[in-house]
Short mmCIF file of the C-alpha atoms (twelve columns), coordinates in Angstrom:
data_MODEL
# 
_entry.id   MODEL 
# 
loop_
_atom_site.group_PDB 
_atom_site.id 
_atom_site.type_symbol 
_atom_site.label_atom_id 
_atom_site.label_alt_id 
_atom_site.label_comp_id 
_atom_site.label_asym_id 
_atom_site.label_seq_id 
_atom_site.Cartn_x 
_atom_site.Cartn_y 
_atom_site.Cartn_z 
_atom_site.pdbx_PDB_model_num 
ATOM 1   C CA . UNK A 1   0.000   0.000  0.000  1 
ATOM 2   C CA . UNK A 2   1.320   4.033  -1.077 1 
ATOM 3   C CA . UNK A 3   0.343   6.311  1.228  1 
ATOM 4   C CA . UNK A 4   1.320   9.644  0.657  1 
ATOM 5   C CA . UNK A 5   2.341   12.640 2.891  1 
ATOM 6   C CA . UNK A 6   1.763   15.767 2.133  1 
ATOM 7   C CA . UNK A 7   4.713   18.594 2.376  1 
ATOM 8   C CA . UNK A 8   3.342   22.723 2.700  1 
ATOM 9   C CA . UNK A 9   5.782   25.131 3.475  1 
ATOM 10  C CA . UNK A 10  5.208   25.285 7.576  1 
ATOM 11  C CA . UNK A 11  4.776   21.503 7.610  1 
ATOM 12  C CA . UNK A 12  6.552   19.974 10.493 1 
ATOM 13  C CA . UNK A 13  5.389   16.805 11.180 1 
ATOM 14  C CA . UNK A 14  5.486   14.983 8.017  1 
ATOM 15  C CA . UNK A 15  8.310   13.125 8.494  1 
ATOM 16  C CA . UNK A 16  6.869   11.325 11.870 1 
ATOM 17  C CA . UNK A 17  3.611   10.798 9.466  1 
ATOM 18  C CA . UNK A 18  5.512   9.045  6.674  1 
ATOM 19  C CA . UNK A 19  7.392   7.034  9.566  1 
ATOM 20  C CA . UNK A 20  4.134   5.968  11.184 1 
ATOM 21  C CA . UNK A 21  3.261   4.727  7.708  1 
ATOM 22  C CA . UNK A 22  6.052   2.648  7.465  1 
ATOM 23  C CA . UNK A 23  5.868   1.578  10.730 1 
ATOM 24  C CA . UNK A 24  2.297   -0.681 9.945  1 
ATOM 25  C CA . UNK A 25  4.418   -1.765 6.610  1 
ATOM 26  C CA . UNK A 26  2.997   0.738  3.855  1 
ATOM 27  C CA . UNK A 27  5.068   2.944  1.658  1 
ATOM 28  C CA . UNK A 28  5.029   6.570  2.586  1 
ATOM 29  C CA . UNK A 29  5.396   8.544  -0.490 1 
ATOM 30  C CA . UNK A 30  5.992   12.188 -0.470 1 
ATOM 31  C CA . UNK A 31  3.650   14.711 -1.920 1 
ATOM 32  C CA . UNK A 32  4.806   18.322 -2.677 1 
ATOM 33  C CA . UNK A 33  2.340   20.855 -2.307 1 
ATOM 34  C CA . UNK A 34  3.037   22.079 -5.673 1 
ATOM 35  C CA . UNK A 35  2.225   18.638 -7.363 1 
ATOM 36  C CA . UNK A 36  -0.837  18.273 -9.473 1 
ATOM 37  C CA . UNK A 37  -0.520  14.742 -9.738 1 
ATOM 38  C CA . UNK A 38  -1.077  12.339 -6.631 1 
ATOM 39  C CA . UNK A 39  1.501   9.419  -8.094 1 
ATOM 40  C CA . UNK A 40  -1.378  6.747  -7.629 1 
ATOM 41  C CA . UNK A 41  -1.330  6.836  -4.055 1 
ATOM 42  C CA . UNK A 42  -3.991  4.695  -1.790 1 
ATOM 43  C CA . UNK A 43  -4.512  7.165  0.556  1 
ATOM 44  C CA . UNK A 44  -3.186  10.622 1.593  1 
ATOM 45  C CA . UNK A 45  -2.404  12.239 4.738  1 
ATOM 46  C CA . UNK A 46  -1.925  15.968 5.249  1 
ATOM 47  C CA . UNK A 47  0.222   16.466 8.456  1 
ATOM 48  C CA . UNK A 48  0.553   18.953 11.366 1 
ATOM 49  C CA . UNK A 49  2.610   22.345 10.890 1 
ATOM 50  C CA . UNK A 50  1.617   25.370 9.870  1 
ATOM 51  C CA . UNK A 51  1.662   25.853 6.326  1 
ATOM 52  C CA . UNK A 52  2.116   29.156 4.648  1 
ATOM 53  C CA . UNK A 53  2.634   30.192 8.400  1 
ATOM 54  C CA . UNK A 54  -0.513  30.316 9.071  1 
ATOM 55  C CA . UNK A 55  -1.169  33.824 7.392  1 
ATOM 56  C CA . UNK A 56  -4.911  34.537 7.050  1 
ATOM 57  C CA . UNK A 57  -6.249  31.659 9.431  1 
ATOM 58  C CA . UNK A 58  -4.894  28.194 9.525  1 
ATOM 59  C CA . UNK A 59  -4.973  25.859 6.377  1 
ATOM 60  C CA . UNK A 60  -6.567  29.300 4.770  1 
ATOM 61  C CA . UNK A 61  -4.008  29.166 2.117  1 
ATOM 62  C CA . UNK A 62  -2.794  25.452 1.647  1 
ATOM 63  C CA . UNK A 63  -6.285  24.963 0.727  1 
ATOM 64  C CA . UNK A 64  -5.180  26.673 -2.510 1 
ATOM 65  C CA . UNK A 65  -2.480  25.005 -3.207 1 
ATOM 66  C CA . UNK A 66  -2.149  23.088 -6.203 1 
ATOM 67  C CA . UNK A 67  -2.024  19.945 -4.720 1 
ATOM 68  C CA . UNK A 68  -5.593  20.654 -3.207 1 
ATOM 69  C CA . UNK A 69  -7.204  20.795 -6.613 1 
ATOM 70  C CA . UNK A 70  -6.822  16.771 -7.022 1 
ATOM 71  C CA . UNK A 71  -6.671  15.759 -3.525 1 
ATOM 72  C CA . UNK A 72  -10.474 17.832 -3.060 1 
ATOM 73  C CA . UNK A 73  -11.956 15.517 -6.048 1 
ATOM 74  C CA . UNK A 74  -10.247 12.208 -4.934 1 
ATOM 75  C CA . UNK A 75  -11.196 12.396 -1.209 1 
ATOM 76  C CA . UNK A 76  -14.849 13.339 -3.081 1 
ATOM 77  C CA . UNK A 77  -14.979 10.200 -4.786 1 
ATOM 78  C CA . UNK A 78  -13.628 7.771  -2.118 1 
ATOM 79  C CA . UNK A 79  -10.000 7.906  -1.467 1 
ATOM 80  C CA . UNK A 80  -9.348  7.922  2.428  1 
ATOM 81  C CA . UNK A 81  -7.619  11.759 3.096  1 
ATOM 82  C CA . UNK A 82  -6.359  12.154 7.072  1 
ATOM 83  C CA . UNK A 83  -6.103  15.238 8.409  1 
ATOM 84  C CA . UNK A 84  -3.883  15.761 11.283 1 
ATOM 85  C CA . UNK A 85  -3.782  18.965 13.326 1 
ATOM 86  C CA . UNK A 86  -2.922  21.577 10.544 1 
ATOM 87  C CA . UNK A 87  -4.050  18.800 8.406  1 
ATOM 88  C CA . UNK A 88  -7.560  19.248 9.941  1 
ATOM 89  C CA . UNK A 89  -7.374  22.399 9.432  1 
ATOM 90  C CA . UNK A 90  -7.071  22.120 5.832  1 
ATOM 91  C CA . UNK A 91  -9.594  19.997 5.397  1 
ATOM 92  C CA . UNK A 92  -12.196 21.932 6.778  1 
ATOM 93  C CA . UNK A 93  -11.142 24.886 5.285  1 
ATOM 94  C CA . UNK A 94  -11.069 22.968 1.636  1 
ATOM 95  C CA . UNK A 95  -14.746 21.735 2.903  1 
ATOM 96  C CA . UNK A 96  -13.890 18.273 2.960  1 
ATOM 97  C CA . UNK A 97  -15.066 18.633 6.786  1 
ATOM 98  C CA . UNK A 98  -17.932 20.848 8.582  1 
ATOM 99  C CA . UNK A 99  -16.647 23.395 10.878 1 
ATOM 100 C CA . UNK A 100 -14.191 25.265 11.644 1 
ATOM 101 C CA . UNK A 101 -10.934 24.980 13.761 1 
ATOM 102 C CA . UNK A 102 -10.182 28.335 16.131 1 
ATOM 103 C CA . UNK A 103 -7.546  29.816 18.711 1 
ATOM 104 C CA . UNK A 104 -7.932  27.513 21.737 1 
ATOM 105 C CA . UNK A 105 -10.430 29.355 24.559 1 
ATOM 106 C CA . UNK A 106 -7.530  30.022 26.969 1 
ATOM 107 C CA . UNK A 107 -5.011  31.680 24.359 1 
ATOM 108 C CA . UNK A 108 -2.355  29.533 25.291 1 
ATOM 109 C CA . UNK A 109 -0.604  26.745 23.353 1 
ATOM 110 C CA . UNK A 110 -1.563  23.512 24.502 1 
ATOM 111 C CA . UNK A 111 1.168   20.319 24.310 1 
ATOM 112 C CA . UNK A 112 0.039   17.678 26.930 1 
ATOM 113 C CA . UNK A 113 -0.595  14.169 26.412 1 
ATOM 114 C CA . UNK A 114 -4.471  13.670 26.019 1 
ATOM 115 C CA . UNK A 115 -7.005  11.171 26.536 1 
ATOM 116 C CA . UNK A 116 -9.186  10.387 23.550 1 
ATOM 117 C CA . UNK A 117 -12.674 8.059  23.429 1 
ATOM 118 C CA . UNK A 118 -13.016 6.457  19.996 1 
ATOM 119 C CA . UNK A 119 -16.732 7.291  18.999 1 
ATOM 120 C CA . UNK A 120 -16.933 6.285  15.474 1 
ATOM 121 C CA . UNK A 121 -14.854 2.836  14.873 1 
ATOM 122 C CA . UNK A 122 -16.319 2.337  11.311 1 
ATOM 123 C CA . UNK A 123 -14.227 4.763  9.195  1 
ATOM 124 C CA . UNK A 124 -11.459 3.940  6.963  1 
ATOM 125 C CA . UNK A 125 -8.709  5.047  9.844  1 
ATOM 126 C CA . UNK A 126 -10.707 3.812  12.364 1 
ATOM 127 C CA . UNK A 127 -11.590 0.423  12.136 1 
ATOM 128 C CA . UNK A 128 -9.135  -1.458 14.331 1 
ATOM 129 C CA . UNK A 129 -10.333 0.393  17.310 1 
ATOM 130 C CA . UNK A 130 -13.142 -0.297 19.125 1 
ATOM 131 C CA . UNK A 131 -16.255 1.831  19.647 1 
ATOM 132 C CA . UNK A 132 -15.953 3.424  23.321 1 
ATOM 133 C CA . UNK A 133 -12.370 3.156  23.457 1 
ATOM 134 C CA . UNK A 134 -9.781  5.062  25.398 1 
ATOM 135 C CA . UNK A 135 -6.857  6.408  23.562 1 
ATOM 136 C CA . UNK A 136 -3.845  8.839  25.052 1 
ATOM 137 C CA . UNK A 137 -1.944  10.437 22.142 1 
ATOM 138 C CA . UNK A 138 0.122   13.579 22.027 1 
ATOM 139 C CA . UNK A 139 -1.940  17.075 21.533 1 
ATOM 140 C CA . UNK A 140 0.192   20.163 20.676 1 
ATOM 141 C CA . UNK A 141 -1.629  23.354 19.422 1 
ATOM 142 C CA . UNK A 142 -2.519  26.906 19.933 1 
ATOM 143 C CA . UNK A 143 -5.771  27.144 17.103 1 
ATOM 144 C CA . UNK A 144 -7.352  23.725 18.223 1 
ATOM 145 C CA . UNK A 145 -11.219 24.850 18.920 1 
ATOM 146 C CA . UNK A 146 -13.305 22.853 17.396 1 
ATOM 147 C CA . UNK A 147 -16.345 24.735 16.123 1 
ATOM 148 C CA . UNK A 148 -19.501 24.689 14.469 1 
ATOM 149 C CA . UNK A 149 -23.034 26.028 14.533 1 
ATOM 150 C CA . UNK A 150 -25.697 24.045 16.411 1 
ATOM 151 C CA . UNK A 151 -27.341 22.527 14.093 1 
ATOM 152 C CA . UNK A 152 -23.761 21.100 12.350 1 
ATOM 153 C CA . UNK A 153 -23.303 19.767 15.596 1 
ATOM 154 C CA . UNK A 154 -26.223 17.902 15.693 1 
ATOM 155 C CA . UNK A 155 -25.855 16.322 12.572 1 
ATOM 156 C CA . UNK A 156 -22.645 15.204 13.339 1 
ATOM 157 C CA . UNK A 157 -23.700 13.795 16.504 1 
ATOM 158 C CA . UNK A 158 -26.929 12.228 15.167 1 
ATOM 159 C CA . UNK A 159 -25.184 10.561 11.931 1 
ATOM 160 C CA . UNK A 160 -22.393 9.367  14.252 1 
ATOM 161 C CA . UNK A 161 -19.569 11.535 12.642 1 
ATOM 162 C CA . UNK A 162 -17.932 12.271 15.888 1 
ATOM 163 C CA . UNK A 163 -14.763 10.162 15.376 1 
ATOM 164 C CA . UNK A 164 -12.653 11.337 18.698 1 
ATOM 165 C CA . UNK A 165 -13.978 13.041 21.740 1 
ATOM 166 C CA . UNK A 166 -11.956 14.486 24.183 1 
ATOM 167 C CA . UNK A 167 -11.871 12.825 27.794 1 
ATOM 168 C CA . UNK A 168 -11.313 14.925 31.035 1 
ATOM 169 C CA . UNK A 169 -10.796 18.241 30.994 1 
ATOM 170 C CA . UNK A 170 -11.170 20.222 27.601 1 
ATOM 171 C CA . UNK A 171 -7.983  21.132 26.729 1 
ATOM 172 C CA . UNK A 172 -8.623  23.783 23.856 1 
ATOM 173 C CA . UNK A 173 -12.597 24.590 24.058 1 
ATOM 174 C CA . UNK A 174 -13.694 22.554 21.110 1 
ATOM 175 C CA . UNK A 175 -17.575 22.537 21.102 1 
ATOM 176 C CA . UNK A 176 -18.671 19.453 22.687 1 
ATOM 177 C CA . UNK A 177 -15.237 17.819 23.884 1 
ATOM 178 C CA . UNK A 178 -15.087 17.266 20.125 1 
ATOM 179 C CA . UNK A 179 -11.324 16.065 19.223 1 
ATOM 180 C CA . UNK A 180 -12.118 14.454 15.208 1 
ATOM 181 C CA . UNK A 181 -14.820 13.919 12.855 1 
ATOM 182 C CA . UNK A 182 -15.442 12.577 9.602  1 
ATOM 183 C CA . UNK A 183 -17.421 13.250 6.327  1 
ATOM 184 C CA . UNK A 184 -20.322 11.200 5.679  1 
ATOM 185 C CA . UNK A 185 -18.554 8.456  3.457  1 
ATOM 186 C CA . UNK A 186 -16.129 7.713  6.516  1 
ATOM 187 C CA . UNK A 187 -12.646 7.724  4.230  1 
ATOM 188 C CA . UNK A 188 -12.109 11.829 5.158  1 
ATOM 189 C CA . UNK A 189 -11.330 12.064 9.116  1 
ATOM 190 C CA . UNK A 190 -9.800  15.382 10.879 1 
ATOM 191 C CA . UNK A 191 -8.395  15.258 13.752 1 
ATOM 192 C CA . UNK A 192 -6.443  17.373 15.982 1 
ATOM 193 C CA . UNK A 193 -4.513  15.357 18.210 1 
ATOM 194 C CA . UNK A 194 -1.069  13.406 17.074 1 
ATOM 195 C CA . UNK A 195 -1.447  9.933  16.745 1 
ATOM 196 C CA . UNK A 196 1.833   9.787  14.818 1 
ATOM 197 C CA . UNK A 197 3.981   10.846 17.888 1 
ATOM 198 C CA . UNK A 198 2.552   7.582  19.370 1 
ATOM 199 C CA . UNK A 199 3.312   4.366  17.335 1 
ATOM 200 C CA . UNK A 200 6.646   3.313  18.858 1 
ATOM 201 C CA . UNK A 201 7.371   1.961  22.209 1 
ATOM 202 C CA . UNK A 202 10.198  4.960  23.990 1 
ATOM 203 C CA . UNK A 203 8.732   7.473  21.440 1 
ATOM 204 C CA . UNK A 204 5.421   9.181  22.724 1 
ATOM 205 C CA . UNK A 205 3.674   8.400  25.887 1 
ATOM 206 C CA . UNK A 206 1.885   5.155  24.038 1 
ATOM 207 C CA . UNK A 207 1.682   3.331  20.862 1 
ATOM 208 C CA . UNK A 208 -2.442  3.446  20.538 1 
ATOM 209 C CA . UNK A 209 -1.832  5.781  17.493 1 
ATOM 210 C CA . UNK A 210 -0.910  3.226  15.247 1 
ATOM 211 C CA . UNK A 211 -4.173  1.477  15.208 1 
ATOM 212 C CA . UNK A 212 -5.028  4.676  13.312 1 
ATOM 213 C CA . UNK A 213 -2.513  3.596  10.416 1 
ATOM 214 C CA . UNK A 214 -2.955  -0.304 10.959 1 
ATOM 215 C CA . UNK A 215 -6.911  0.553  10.101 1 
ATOM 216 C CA . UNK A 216 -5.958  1.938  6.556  1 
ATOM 217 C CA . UNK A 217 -3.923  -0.543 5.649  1 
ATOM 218 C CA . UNK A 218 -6.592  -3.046 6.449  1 
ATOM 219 C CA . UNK A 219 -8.787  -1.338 4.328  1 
ATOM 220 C CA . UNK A 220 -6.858  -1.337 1.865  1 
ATOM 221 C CA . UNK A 221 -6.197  -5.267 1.798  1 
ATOM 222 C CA . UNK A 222 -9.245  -6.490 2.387  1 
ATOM 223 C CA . UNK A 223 -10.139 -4.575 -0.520 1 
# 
């Protein structure tokens, strides 16, 4: 399985997203933003960083990039996109996603290691957790706040799109604990925690990120 990772300018985290790829045994392959051409890749992943710098608003301008114009029509017709903090961003900024990610409520940057609860097992990076579960992965941001209008939020909650809820305390003021979600197909999930900073034992406070990785290569095979 080819799973790219996508390179902005800001990106930082790209490398430890092509490394968790190859840790579950699928090639990474790297995308540059500039590329019109996604090399035939299974699946894509657009990492944390801060593209462009973050001029404008987050992922405001990577969703422009050129890049964007094939991933937007490939994640529209099935191919499983993950968006990972900045990633997230860009996704719902590109509209791949509902809402809208803001500076967290106590305008401070967050990095602590956070409990998650798995509420949607059933996407295409989801599926070898289990519904309910309890995940701790690394969280690092300062525009985390996950927000939409009411009645968004209800139709993500009613259709089951909440992917990843935060547990405990809310550590950035997302509406409704909400850490992830995912479009109504279930191959395009945002979320804003790390799971790629926690797939190898002595690297990150767990390895229950890589479940996140294992679950798209399953996919894939069974297939």
């Amino acid at each position: 399985m080819r799973v790219g990772v996508v390179t902005f300018p800001g990106s930082l985290d790209d490398r430890d997203a092509a490394r968790a790829v190859r840790a579950v045994g699928a090639e990474a392959v790297s995308l540059w933003h500039g590329d019109r051409d996604l090399h035939g890749v299974d699946a894509v992943i657009l990492p944390g960083g801060f593209s462009y710098g973050d001029y404008l608003r987050c992922g405001a301008i990577a969703r422009f990039a050129p890049v964007m114009e094939v991933l937007v029509p490939s994640a529209q017709a099935g191919l499983p996109v993950l968006g990972i903090c900045n990633g997230f961003q860009v996704l719902c900024e590109s509209h791949l996603l509902p809402g809208a990610l803001i500076r967290n409520d106590h305008r401070k940057f967050s990095c602590v290691d956070q409990t998650l609860r798995v509420e949607n097992a059933t996407t295409a990076w989801t599926s070898q957790y289990a519904a309910g579960q309890e995940i701790v992965v690394p969280l690092k941001n300062g525009e985390g706040g996950f927000v939409a209008d009411e009645d968004t939020l209800d139709r993500l909650e009613g259709e089951g799109r909440v992917v990843f809820r935060y547990v405990g305390d809310n550590p950035n003021g997302s509406y409704r604990a909400i850490a992830g979600v995912t479009n109504e197909r279930g191959n395009v999930v945002g979320l804003m925690p790390h799971p790629e900073h926690a797939v190898e034992p002595g690297f990150g406070p767990t390895t229950d990120g890589l479940a996140l990785f294992e679950s798209i290569l399953m996919q894939t095979v069974s297939a």
